[in-house]
C-alpha positions in Angstrom: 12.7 3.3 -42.3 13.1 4.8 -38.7 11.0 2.2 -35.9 7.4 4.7 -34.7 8.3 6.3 -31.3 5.9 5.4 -28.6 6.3 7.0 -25.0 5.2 5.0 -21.7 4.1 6.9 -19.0 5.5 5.3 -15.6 2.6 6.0 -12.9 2.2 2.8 -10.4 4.3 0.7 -12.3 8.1 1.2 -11.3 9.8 -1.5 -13.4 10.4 -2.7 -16.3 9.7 -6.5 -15.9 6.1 -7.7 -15.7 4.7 -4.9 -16.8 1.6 -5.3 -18.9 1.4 -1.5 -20.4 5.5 -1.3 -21.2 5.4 -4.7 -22.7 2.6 -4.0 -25.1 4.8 -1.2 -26.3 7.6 -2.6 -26.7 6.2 -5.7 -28.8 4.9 -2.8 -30.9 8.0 -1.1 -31.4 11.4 -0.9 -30.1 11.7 2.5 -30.0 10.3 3.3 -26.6 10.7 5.9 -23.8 9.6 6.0 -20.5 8.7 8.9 -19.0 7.8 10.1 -15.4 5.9 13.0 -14.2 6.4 14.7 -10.5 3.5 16.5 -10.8 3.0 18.8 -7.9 -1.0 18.4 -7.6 0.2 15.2 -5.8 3.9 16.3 -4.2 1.9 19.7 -2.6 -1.0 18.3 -1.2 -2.1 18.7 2.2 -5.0 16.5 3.9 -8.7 17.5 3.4 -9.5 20.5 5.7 -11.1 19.8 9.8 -7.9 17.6 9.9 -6.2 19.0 13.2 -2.6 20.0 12.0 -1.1 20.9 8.3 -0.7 16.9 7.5 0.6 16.4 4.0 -1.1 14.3 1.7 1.7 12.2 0.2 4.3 10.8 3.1 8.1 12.0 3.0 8.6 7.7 3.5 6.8 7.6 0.0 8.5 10.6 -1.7 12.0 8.8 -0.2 10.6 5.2 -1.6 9.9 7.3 -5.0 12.7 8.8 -5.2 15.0 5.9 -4.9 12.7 3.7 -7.4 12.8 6.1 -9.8 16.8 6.4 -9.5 16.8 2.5 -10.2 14.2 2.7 -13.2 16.8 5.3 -14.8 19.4 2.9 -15.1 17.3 0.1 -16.0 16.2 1.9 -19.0 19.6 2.9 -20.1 20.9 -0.9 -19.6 17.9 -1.3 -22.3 18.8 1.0 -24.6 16.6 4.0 -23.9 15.7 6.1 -21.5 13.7 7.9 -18.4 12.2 11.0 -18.9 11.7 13.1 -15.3 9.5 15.9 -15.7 7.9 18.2 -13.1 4.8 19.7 -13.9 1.0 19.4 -15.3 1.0 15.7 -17.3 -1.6 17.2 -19.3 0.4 19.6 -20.9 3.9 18.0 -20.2 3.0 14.9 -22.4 1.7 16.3 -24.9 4.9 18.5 -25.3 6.9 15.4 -24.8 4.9 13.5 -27.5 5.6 15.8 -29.8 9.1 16.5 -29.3 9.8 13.2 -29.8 7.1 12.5 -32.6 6.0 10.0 -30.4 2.7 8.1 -32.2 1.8 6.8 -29.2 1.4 7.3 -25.6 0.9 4.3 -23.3 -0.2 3.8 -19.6 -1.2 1.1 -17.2 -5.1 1.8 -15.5 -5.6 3.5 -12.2 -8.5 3.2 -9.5 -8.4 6.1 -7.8 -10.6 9.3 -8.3 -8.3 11.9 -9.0 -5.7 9.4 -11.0 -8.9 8.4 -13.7 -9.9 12.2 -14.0 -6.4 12.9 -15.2 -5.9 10.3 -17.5 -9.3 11.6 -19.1 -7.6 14.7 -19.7 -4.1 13.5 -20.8 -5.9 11.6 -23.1 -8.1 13.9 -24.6 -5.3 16.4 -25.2 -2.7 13.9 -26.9 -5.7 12.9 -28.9 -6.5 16.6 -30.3 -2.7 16.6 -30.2 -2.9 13.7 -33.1 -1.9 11.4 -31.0 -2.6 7.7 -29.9 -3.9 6.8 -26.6 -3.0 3.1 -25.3 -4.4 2.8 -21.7 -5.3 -1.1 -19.8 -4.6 -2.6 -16.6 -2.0 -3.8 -15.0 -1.8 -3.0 -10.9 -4.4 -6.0 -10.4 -4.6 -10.0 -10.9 -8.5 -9.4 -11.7 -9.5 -6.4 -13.5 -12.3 -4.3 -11.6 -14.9 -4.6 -14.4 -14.4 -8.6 -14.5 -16.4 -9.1 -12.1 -19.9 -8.4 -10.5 -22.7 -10.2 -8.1 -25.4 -12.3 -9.8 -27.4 -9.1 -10.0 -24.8 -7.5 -12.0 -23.5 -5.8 -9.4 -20.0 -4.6 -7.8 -19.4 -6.5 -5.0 -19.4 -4.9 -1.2 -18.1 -8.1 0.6 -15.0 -9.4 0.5 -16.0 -13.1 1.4 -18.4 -13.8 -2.2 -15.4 -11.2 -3.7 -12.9 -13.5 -2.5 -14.6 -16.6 -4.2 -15.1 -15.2 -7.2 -12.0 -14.1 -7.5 -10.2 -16.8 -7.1 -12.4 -18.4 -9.7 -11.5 -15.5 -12.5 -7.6 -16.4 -11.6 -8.5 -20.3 -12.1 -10.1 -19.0 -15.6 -7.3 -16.8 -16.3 -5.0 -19.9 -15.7 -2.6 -18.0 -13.4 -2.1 -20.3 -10.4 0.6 -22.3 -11.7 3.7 -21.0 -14.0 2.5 -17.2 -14.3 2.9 -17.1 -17.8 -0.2 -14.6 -17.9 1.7 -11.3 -18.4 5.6 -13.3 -18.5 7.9 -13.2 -16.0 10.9 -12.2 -17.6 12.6 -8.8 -18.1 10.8 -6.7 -20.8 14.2 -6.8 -23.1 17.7 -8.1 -23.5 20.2 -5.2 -22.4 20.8 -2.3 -25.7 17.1 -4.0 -27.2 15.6 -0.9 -26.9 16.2 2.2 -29.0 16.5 5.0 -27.7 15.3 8.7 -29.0 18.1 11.7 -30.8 19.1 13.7 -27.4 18.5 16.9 -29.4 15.0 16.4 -29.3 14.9 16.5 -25.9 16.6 20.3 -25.8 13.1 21.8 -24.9 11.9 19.6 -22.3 11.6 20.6 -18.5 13.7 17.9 -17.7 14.5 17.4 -14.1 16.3 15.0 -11.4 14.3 12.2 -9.4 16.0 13.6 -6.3 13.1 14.7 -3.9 13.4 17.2 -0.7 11.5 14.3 1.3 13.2 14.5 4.7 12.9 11.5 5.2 15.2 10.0 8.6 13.5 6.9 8.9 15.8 5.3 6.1 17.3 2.3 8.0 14.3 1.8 10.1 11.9 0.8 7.1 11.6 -2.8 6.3 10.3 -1.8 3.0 13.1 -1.6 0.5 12.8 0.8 -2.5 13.4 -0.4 -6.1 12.6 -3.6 -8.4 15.6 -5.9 -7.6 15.2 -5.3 -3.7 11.6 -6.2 -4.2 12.3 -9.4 -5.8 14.6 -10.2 -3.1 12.4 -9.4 -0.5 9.6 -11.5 -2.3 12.3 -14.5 -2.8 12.9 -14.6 0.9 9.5 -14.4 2.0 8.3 -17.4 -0.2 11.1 -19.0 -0.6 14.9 -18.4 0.9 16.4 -17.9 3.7 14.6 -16.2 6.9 15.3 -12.7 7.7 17.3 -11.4 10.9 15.3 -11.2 13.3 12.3 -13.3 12.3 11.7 -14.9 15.7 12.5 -18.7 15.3 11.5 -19.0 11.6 15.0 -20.0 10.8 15.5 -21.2 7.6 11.9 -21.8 6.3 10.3 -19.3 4.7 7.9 -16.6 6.7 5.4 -17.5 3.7 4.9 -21.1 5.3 4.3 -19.6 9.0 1.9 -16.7 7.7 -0.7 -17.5 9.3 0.5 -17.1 12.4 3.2 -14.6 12.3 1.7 -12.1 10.7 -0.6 -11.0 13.4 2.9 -11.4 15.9 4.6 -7.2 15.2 7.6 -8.3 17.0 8.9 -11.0 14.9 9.4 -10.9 10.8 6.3 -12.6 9.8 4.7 -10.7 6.9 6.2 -10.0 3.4 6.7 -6.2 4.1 5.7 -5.8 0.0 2.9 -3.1 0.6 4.8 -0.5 -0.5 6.2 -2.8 -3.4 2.5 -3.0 -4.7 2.3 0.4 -4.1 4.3 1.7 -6.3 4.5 -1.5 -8.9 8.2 -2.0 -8.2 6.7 -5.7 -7.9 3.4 -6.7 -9.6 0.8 -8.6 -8.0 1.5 -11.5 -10.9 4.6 -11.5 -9.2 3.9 -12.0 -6.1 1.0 -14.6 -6.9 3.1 -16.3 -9.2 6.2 -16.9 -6.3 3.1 -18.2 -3.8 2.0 -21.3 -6.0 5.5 -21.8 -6.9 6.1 -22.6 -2.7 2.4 -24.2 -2.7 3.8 -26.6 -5.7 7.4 -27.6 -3.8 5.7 -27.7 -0.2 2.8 -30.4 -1.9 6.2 -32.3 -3.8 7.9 -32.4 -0.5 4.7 -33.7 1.2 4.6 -30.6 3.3 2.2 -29.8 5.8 -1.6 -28.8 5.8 -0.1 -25.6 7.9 2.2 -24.4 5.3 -0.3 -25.0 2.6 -3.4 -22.9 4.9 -0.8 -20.2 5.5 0.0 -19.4 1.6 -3.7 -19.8 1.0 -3.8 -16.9 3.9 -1.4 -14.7 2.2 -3.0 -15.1 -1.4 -6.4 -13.9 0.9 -4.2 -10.8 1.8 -3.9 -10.1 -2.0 -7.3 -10.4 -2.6 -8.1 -8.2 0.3 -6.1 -5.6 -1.6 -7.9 -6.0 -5.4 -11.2 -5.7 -2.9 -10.4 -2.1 -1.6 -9.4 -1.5 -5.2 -12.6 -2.9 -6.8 -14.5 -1.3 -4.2 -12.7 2.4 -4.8 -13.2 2.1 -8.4 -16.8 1.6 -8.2 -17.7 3.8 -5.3 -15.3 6.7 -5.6 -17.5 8.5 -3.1 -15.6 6.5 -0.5 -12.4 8.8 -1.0 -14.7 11.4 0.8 -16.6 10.0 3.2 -18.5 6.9 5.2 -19.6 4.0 3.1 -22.8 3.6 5.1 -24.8 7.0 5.2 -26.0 6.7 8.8 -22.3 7.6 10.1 -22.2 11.1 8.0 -24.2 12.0 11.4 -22.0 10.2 13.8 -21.4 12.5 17.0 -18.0 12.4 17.3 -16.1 13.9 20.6 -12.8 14.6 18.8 -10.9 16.3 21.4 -7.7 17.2 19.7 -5.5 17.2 22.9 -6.3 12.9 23.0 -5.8 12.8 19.2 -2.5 14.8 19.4 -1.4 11.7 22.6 -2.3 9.3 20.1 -0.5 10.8 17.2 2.7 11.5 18.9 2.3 7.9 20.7 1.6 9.4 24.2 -1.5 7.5 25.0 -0.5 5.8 27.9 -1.1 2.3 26.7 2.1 0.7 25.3 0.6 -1.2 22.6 -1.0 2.0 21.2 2.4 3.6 21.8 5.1 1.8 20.4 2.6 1.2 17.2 2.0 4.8 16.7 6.2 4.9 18.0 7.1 2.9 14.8 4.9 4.5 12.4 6.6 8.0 13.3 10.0 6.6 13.0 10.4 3.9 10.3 7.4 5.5 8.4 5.6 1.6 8.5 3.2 0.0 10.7 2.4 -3.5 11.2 -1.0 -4.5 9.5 -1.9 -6.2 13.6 -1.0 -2.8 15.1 -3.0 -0.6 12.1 -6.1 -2.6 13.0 -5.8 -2.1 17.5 -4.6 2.0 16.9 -7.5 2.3 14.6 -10.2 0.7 16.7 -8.7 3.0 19.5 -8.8 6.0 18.0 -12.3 5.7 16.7 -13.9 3.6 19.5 -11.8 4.3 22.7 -11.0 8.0 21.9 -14.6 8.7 19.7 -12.1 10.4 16.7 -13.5 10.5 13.2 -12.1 7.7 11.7 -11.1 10.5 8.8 -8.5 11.7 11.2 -6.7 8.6 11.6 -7.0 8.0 7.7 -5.0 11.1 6.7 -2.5 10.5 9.4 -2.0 7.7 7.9 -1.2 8.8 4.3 0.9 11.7 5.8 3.2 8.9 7.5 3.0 5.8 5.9 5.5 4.3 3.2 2.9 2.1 1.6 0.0 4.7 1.9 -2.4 3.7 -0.7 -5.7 5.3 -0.9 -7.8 2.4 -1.6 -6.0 0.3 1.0 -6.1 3.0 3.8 -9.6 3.9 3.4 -10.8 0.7 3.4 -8.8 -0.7 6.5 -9.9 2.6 8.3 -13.7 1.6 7.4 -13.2 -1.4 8.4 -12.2 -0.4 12.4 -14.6 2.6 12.3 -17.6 0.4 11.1 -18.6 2.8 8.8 -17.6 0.3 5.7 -18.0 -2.9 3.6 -18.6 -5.3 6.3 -21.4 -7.5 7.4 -20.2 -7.4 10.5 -20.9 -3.6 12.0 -19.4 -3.5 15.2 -15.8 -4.2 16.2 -13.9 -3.3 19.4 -10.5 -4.0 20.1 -9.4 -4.1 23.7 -5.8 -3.2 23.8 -4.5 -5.0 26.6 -6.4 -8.2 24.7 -4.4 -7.5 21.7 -1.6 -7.2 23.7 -1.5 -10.2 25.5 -2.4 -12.3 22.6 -0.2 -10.8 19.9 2.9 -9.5 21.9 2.8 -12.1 24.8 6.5 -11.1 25.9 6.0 -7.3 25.4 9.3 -7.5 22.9 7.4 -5.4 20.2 6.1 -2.8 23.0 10.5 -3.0 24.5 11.9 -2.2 21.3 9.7 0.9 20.4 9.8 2.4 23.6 12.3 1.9 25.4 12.1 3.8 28.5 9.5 1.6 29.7 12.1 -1.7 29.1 12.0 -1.9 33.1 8.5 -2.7 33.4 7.2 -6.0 33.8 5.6 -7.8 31.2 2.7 -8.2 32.9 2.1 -4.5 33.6 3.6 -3.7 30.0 0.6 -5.5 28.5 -2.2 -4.3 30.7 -1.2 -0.5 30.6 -1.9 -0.6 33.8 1.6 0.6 35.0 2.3 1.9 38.8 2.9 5.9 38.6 6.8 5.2 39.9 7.3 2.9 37.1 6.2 5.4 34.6 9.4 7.7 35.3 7.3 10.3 32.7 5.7 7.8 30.6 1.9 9.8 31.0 -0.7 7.4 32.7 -4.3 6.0 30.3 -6.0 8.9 28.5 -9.0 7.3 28.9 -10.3 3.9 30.7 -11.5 1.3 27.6 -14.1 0.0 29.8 -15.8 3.2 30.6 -15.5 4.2 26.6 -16.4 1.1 25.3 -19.5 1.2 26.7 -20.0 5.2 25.8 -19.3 4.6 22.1 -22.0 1.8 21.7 -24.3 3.5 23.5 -23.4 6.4 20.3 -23.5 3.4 18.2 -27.0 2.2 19.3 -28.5 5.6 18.9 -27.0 6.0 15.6 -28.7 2.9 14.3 -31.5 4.0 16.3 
């Protein structure tokens, strides 16, 4: 008797190992095949209108990291024995045909968070089920599922720091921390395990290649590498091997055991570069957790450092940071549209397109606010340091809606998550989940503290590599010196003190 066909649908989850959905189908049965749809709601769309300029919704960096992942997923599922399906078109109606071409029983899927990801998995569900067909949907993109857990009340968290504890006390529950056996680490199934479907029932299916028009030139400028097997490389020399070119005197220790520090430095190597890994699931956060307390275990058997030890527990606070934006979106999916707190739908914002447009294009006249924006238009990535000064700049030196910034973001950046995005840009504007309200970055501060020998500020833009250091980090740069480079749009003192004086009527 032939094995019951069951199809996975690839969303978020670009890989075979780890992968809770997959996995549950394939202990199941093993005839499985993925499938993948482009589906050009997404590819198409543009940022919500008042944006200034057409921005598209979904980066070319992204549609190059997708393409490349998907390439690599291909020929992972033919070494198991099956095979990818690319399709272009509705998922509703693309599914269901591909169900039933292949007498699939089942259809399986890992959980999103977002708005419009959860309304179409309500509607690919209820047409494979009139369809006759089986729906299995759970979660996968997240150590701690977004229903787990809730305040003593019974309800969703809105700050990270009780989120955090609580958090970390599901994982201890969950017995996670030490060999990561929650979910298995080990690739889904032995090479030919798999079996894969009769290619004649594949004859009326829009089938198409994963090759994308995404434009993308940025290519060898992006530190974040598309594809399973270069995201477990990238995670095994963060945590554990040898330091990357470049890393600014790590040298052979792993960036994991100087996080702390060096990943609020943008000119050295110091952070994991993984977003866009979690992104798109071509590494899952068990993954990544599970490499972190395998370097906390041998740095407490070597008797290593309290500094080492602090800097993974900082990095396994970055992952939390990210299930708390996810948490957050999944419960309040009003944030997708607008301010968390209600008082800043009335915010009087000056948005004078010719300063946004400096800032976009990294014309601003202050270099840190430059080469940020600089490297974000070139290598399609920022640093998380620089995200956080341009931010609090654009909203709070230049008085932009934070919204502007937020879908300039997702029009650019290789890791552009919605959950992430919004939540960092809610963060800076102070219209979020934050106990602390007001936050104002002074560039030349940040500067001076973070890029104390202006090498981050040289690289990016390089016609200013004759400045001094000094003058490089202030902003303040003679008018000779420029040789074109366009003086301050505005003076941070002066707008400092005119957006709190917004602020304090706001609140008012």
């Amino acid at each position: 008797m032939a094995a019951e066909r069951w199809l996975f649908w690839h969303r978020r989850d670009l890989r075979l190992a780890d992968n809770l959905g997959l996995a549950a189908a394939a202990r199941a049965t093993p005839a499985v095949t993925g499938v993948f749809v482009l589906d050009p709601a997404i590819l198409q769309a543009r940022a919500p209108a008042g944006i200034p300029g057409d921005l598209p919704a979904v980066a070319p960096a992204r549609l190059w990291f997708l393409q490349e992942s998907l390439k690599e997923l291909a020929e992972a599922w033919r070494a198991a024995g099956s095979r990818l399906l690319v399709l272009k078109g509705d998922p509703e109606q693309l599914l269901t045909r591909a169900a039933a071409a292949l007498g699939a029983a089942v259809v399986a899927w890992n959980r999103d968070v977002e708005p419009f990801g959860r309304e179409r998995d309500r509607r690919v569900a209820r047409a494979l089920q009139a369809d006759g067909r089986k729906v299995l949907a759970g979660w996968d993109q997240l150590l701690v599922e977004p229903e787990a857990l809730s305040t003593g009340a019974g309800d969703p968290y809105r700050v990270y720091g009780p989120y955090w504890r609580s958090w970390r006390r599901r994982l201890e529950q969950l017995e996670v921390l030490g060999s990561a056996a929650n979910g298995g680490l080990a690739p889904l199934a032995a090479p030919g395990s798999l079996i894969d479907c009769d290619p004649a029932q594949l004859s009326g299916l829009p089938l198409v290649s994963p090759e994308l028009e995404h434009g993308f030139t940025g290519v060898d400028l992006c530190p974040c590498r598309p594809g399973e097997a270069a995201a477990q490389q990238q995670l095994a020399a963060f945590c554990a091997g040898v330091g990357r070119a470049g890393s600014g005197g790590s040298g052979r220790s792993a960036p994991l055991l100087a996080y702390d520090e060096g990943r609020n430095i943008p000119g050295e190597a110091g952070t994991s570069t993984l977003s866009a890994a979690l992104k798109f699931g071509t590494l899952s956060p068990r993954q990544a957790w599970a490499a972190a307390q395998q370097t906390r275990q041998t740095v407490a058997a070597l008797g290593g450092g309290q500094e080492a030890l602090a800097s993974i527990g900082v990095w396994e606070q970055e992952l939390a940071w990210r299930e708390f934006y996810q948490q957050a979106l999944f419960h309040f999916p009003e944030l997708a549209a607008g301010p968390y707190r209600p008082q800043w739908r009335a915010f009087p914002w000056e948005n004078d397109t010719n300063r946004f447009a400096a800032w976009r294009e990294g014309l601003t006249g202050l270099p840190i606010i430059d080469a940020a924006l600089r490297q974000l238009n070139r290598s399609g990535w920022m640093h998380n340091r620089c995200r956080m000064i341009v931010a609090s700049f654009l909203v709070k030196d230049l008085i932009c809606d934070w919204r502007w910034g937020e879908a300039t973001f997702m029009a650019q950046l290789v890791d552009g998550d919605l959950a992430a995005n919004n939540g960092g840009w809610q963060w800076s504007a102070s219209s979020g989940m934050d106990p602390k309200p007001l936050r104002i970055f002074n560039p030349a501060t940040q500067a001076s503290k973070f890029d104390a020998e202006a090498r981050y500020i040289r690289h990016w833009l390089p016609e200013l590599k004759h400045v001094s250091t000094r003058d490089l980090l202030s902003g303040e740069i003679a008018p000779l010196e420029r040789r074109g480079y366009p003086a301050p749009v505005v003076n941070h003192k002066i707008q400092q003190a005119r957006f709190k004086a917004l602020y304090a009527g706001l609140r008012g």
